[in-house]
C-alpha positions as MATLAB code, in Angstrom:
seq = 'XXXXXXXXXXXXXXXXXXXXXXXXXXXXXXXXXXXXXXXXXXXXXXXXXXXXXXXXXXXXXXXXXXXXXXXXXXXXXXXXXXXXXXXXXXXXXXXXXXXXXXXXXXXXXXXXXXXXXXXXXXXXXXXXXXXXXXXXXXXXXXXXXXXXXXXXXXXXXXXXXXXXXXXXXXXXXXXXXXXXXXXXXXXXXXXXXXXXXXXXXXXXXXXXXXXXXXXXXXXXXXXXXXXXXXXXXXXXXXXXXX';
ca = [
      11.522  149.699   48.367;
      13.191  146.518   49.839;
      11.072  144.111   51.848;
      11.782  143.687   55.167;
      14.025  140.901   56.588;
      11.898  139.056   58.508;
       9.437  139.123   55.548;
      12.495  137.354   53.515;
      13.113  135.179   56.310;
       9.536  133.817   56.150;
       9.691  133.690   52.433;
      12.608  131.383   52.824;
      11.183  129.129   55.807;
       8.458  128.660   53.317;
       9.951  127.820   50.190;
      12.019  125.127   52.644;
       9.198  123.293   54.566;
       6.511  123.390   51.438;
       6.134  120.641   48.478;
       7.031  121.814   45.496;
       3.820  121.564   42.595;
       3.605  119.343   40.261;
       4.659  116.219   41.469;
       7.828  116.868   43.336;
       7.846  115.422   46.852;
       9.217  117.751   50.305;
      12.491  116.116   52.411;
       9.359  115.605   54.780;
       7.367  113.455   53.153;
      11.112  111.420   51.994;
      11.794  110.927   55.231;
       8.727  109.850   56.472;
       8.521  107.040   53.903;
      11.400  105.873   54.395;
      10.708  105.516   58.441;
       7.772  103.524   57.628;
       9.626  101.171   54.578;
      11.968  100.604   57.490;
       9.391   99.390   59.806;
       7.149   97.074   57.508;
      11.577   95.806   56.713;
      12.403   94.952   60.189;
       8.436   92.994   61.019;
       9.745   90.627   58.466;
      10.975   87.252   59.579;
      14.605   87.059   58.766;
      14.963   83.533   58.075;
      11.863   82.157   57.296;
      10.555   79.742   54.177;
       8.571   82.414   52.605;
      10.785   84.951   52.096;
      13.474   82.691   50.837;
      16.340   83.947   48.307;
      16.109   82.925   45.152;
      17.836   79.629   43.966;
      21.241   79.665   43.273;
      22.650   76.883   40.955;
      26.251   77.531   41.494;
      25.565   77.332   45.169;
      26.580   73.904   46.390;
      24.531   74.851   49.952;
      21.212   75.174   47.207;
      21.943   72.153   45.249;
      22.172   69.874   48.534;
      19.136   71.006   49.587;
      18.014   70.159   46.282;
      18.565   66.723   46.605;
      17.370   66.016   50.375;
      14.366   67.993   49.335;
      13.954   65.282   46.542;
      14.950   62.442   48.266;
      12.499   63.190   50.919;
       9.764   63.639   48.477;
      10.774   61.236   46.221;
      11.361   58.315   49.049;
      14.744   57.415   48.320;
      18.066   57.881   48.888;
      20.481   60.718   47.964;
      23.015   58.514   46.108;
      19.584   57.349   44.273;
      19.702   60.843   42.409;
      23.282   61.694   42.732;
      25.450   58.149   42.210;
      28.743   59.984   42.979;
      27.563   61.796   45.943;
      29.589   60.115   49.685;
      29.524   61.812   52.996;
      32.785   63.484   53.928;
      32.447   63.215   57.638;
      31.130   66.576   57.764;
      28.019   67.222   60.363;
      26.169   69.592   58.588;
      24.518   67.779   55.627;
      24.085   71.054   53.807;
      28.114   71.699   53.917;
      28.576   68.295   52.204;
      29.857   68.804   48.054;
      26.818   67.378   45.925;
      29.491   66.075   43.567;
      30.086   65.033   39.907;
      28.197   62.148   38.742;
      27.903   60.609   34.896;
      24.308   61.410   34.300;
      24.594   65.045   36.475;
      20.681   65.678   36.051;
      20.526   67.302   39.697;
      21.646   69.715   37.750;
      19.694   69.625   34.461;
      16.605   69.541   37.132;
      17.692   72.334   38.875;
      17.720   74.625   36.509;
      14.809   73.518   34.698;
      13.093   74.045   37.946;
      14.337   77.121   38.819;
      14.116   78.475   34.791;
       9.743   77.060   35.113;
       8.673   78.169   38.795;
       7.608   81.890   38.087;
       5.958   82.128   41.938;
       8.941   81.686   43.845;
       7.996   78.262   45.248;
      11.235   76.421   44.472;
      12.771   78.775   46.854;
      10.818   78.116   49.827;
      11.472   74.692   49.104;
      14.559   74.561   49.333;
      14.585   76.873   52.307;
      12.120   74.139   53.852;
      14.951   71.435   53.099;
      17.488   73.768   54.576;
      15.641   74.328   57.757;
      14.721   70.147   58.116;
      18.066   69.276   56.997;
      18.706   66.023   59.052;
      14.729   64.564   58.619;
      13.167   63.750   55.832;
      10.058   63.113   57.658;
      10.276   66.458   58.745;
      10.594   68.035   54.841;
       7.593   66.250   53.734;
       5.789   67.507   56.575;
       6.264   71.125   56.154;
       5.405   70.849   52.388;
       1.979   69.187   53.235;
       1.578   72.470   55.541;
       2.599   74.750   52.920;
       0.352   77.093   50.490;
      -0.574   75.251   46.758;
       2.448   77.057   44.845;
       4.478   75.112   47.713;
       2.899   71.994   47.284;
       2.231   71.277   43.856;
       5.230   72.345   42.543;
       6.653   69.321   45.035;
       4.553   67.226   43.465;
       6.307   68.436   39.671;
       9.531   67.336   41.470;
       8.484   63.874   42.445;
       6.786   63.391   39.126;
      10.154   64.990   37.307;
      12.823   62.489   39.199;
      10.447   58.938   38.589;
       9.164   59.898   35.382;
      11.719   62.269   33.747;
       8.850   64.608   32.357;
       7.644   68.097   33.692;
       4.571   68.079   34.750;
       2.930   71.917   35.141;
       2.404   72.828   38.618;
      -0.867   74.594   37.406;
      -2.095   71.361   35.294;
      -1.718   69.529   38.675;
      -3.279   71.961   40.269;
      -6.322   71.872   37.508;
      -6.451   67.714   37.641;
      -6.921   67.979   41.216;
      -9.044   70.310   41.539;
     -11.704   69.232   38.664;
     -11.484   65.800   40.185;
      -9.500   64.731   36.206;
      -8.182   60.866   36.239;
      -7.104   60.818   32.470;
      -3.980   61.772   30.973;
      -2.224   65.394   32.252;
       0.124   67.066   29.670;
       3.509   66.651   30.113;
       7.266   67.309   28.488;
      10.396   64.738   28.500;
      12.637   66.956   29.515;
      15.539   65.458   27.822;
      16.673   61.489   26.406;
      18.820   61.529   29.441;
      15.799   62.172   31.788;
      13.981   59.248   29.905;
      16.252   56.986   30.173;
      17.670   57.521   34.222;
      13.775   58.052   35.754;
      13.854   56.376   39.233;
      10.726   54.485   38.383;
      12.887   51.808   35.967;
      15.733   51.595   38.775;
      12.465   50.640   41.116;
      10.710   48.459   38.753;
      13.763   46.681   37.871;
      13.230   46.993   34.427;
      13.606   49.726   31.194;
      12.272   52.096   29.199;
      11.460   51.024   25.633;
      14.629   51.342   23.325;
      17.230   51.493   26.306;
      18.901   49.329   28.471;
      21.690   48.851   30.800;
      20.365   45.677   32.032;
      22.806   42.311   31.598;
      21.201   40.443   28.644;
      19.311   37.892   29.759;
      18.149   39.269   33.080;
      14.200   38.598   32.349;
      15.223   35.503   33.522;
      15.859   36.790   36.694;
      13.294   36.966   39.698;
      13.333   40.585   41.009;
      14.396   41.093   43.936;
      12.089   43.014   46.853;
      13.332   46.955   46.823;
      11.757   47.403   50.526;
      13.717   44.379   51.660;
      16.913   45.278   53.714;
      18.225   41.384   53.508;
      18.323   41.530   50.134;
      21.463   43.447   48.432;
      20.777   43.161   44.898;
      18.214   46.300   45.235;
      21.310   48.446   46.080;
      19.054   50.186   48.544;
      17.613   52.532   46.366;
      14.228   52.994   48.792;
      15.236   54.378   51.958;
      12.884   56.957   54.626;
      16.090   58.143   55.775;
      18.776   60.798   54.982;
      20.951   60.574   53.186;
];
């Protein structure tokens, strides 16, 4: 004998609104997660340092706020790191074209950076630089606010453009927080990064078995980087950007 219809119509009802066993999830339960995903989504700041994208090294908008983020840090001007780089009348200092230069190690940086950071940091960075585009004072102060990752990995950067070595973020981290003086491991990161570190244009001098220096200029009294009268420095110290 047939069952009834409405006991078929139940049947069916059921087999619709119930979870299947064994691991399969109901439309239901889909749906629901997917409400709340949305949610947590749209609490999320949309433009905000940490929840930056990641770094992009084709992106000239990422590599400019490369270099103000360095300059900032670093103290110097932007045609300090990239010699080519001029202002094309442009307001926006991100929208500027970071240029070609001889030595090119924004770029070598850059993606040593970006290929090293495994916490994301280098892309709140930059964010940070993107944000505090036309004040350097302003970069340096957000990083000082920011969480370790943010911080010490700044403190790689500086190290990276005067020294042309990689110092671990985490090493800093350790030195600083084990109160360490000595030595802290580090890695040339390439003959071209020995040779260009900011801390020889500074010190007016070289690193041992390179020069570009006119021969004979030990002779020379060195002329006062911080002193705007004199133009032999070439400016290369500067609080301001770019």
């Amino acid at each position: 004998m047939a069952p009834a219809a409405h006991h078929r119509h139940n049947d069916a009802a059921s087999s619709r609104t119930q979870p299947k066993q064994g691991g399969d999830v109901s439309r239901r339960v889909l749906l629901a997660g997917a409400a709340a995903t949305t949610a947590v989504a749209a609490a999320l700041p949309l433009a905000n340092s940490a929840y930056a994208e990641a770094p992009n090294p084709s992106s000239n908008q990422d590599m400019m706020a490369f270099l103000l983020l360095s300059a900032a840090l670093a103290g110097v001007r932007v045609v300090s790191l990239a010699p080519e780089f001029t202002l094309d009348g442009k307001n926006d200092l991100l929208d500027q074209t970071p240029t070609v230069d001889p030595f090119n190690l924004k770029d070598d940086y850059f993606n040593f950076i970006n290929a090293a950071d495994k916490t994301s940091a280098f892309g709140k960075l930059l964010q940070i630089a993107k944000d505090h585009s036309d004040s350097a004072a302003d970069i340096v102060d957000a990083v000082n606010k920011g969480d370790d990752d943010i911080k010490f990995l700044a403190r790689s950067i500086v190290l990276l453009w005067y020294l042309g070595s990689w110092y671990k973020p985490d090493d800093l981290k350790d030195a600083a927080a084990h109160g360490i003086t000595g030595p802290i491991p580090s890695e040339v990161v390439s003959a071209k990064a020995y040779t260009q570190g900011l801390v020889w244009q500074i010190a007016q001098a070289h690193p041992m078995g390179y020069s570009n220096l006119q021969f004979g200029y030990w002779s020379r009294d060195p002329s006062d980087p911080n002193n705007p009268n004199d133009r032999s420095n070439l400016g290369v110290i500067s609080p301001t950007i770019p």
